[in-house]
C-alpha positions as CSV (number, residue, x, y, z in Angstrom):
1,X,28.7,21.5,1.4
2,X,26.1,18.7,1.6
3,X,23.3,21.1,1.8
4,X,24.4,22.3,-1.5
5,X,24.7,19.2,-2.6
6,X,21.2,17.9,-1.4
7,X,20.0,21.5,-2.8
8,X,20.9,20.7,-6.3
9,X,19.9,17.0,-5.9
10,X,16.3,18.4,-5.1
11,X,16.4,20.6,-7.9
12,X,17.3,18.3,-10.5
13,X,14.6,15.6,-8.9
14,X,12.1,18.6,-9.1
15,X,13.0,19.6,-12.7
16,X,12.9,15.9,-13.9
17,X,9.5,15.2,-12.1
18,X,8.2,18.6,-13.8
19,X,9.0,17.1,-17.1
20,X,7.8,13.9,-16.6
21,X,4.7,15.2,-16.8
22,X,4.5,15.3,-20.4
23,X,6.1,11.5,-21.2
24,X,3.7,10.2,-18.7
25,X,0.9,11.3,-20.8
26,X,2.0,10.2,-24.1
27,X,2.7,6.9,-22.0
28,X,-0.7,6.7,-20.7
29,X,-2.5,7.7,-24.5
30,X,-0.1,4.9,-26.1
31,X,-0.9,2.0,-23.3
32,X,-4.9,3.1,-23.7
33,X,-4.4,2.6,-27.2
34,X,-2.5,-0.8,-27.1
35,X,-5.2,-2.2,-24.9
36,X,-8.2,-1.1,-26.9
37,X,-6.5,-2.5,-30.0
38,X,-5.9,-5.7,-27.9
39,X,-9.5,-5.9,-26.5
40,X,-10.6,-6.2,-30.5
41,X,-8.4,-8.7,-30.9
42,X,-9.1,-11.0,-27.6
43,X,-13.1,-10.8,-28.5
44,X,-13.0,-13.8,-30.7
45,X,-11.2,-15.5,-28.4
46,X,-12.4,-14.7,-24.9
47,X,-15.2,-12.6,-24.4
48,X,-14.5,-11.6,-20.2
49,X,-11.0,-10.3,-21.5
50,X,-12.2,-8.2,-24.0
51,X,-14.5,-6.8,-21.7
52,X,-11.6,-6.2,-19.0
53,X,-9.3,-4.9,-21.2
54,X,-11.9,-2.5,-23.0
55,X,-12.7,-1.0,-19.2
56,X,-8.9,-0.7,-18.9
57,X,-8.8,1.0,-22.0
58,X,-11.3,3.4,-21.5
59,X,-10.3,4.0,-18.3
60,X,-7.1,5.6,-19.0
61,X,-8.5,7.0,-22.3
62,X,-10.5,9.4,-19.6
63,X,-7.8,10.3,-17.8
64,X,-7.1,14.2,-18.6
65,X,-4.0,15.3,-19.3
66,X,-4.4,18.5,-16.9
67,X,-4.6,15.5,-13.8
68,X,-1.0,14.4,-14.5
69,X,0.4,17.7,-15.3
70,X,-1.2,19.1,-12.0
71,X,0.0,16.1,-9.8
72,X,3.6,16.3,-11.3
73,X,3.7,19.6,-11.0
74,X,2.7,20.2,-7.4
75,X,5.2,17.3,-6.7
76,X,8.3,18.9,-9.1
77,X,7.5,22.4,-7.4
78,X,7.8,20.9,-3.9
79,X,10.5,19.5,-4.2
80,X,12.2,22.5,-5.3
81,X,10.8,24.4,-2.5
82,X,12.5,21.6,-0.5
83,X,16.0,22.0,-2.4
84,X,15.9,26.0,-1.8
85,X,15.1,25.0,2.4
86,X,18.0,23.1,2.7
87,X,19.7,26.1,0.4
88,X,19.0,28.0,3.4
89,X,20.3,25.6,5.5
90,X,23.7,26.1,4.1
91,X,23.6,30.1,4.6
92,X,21.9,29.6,8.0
């Protein structure tokens, strides 16, 4: 019974990391755009900041999308590779 259980666990952690894939880059795009906008606004202020946070910015802004949904995905698929082991586990 608790390799059934730790099958489906696995599963559902795999399936949720698989989609996660797509919030993290819409998380990524909005923070890259929040710290640009911010940069613009800290450069009357403090000059080093804007700087910093208009590296930051860019930074993520370069990111590509097909990074995140490759690492996610590799992570999601093992994971359910690991929930069908300890499937077998069970019928073992």
């Amino acid at each position: 019974m608790a390799a059934i259980l730790m099958a489906l666990f696995l599963w559902i952690i795999g399936l949720a990391v698989l989609s996660a894939s797509f919030f993290l880059t819409h998380m990524i795009r909005k923070r890259a755009d929040a710290l640009l906008e911010k940069s613009e606004h800290e450069e009357k202020k403090d000059e080093s900041a804007s700087i910093a946070l208009a590296i930051e910015g860019k930074l993520l802004d370069q990111i590509p999308s097909y990074v995140t949904h490759t690492i996610t995905g590799v992570v999601g698929l093992t994971l359910i590779a690991l929930g069908v082991v300890a499937l077998a586990f069970h019928f073992h």
